[in-house]
C-alpha positions in Angstrom: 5.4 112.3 60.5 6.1 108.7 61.5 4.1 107.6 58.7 6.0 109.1 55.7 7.4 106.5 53.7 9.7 108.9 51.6 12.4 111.8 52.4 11.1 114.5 54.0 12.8 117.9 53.3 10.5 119.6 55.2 8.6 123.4 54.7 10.0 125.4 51.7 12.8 128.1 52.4 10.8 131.8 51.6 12.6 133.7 48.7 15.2 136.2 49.9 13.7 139.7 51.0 14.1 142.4 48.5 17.4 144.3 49.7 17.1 148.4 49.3 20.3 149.4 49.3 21.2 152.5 48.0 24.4 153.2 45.5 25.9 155.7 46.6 24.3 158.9 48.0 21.0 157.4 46.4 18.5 160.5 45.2 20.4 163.2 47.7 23.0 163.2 45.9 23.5 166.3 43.6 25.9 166.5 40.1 28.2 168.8 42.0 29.1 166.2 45.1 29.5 163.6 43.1 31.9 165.2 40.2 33.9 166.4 43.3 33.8 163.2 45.1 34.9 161.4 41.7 37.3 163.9 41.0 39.0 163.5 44.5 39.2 159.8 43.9 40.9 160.3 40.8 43.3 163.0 42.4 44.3 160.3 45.2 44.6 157.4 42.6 47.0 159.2 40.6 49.3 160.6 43.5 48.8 157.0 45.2 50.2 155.5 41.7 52.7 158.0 41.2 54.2 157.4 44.5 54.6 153.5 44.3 56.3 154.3 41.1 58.4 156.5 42.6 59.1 153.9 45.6 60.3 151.1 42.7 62.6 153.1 41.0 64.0 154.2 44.6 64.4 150.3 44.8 65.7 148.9 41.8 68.8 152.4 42.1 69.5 151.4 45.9 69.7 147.7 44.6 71.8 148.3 41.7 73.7 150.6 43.0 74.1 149.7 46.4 75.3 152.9 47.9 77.7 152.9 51.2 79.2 156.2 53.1 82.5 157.3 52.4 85.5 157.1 54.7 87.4 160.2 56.0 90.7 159.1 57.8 93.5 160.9 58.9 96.3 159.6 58.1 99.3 162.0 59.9 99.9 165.0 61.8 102.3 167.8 61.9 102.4 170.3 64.5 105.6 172.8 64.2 104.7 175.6 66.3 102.8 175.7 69.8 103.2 179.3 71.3 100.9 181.1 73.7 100.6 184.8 73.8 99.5 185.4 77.6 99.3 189.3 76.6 96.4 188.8 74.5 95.5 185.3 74.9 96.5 184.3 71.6 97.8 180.7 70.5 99.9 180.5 67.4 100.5 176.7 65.8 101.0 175.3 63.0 99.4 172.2 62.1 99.9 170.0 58.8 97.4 167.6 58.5 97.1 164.3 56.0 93.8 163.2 54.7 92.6 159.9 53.1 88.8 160.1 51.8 87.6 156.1 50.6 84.8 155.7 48.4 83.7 152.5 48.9 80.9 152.7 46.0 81.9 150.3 43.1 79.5 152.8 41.0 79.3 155.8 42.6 81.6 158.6 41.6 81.4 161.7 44.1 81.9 165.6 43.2 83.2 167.3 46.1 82.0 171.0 45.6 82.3 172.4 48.9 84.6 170.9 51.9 85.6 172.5 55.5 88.0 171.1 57.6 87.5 172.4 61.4 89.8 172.0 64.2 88.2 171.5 67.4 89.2 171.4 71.2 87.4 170.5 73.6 83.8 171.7 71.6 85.3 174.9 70.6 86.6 175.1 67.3 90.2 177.3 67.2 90.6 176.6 62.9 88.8 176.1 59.6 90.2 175.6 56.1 88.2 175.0 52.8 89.5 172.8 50.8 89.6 172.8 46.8 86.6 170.8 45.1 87.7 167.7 43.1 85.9 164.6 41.8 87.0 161.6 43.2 85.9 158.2 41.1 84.3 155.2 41.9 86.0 151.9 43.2 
């Protein structure tokens, strides 16, 4: 090789090897598997779309509306009578109670259909009272 005057490139590069792949199932596969298998895709494709669609309306409500809990306070309480039967282990009371609610939402109006107030002592509740549904607006 010392006396080549010009470039040497050296021994050509063989053509690539024929690759065999197969598509697919290749011959094994029948009309049936492959109409299910397409049909499953298409299935999944749908519900995958579906759901991201879903996801970016979820989004753009949250961000437009911007939704934050409400406030229960209370605000005074009233109790006129405190009496213990010890013949049957009775208590009788009467408590007056005061209740702000705050909707913070600048958008949001809320529907109160259905709303228990529970008095509780010590985990054990001694009073309930429903209380009348009413719509309270937004901010």
């Amino acid at each position: 090789m010392s006396n080549l005057n010009g470039a040497y490139y050296g021994p050509s590069i063989p053509p690539p090897s024929k690759s065999y792949h197969r598509h697919g199932r290749g011959s094994s596969c029948n009309p049936c598997s492959c109409f299910f298998g397409c049909l499953c895709n298409c299935i999944f494709q749908v519900i995958f779309t579906i759901l991201i669609i879903l996801g970016v309306i979820a989004l753009v409500l949250w961000l437009v509306l911007r939704p934050n809990k409400v406030k229960f306070y209370v605000t005074d309480a009233t109790l006129t009578q405190f009496d213990y039967s010890t013949t049957n282990n009775t208590l009788y009371y009467d408590l007056a109670l005061n209740m702000t609610i705050r909707n913070p939402n600048k958008r949001i109006g809320i529907y109160y259909d259905s709303i228990e107030a529970r008095g509780m002592y010590q985990g054990q509740r001694f009073a309930s009272q429903n209380l009348e549904r009413f719509y309270q607006g937004h901010k």
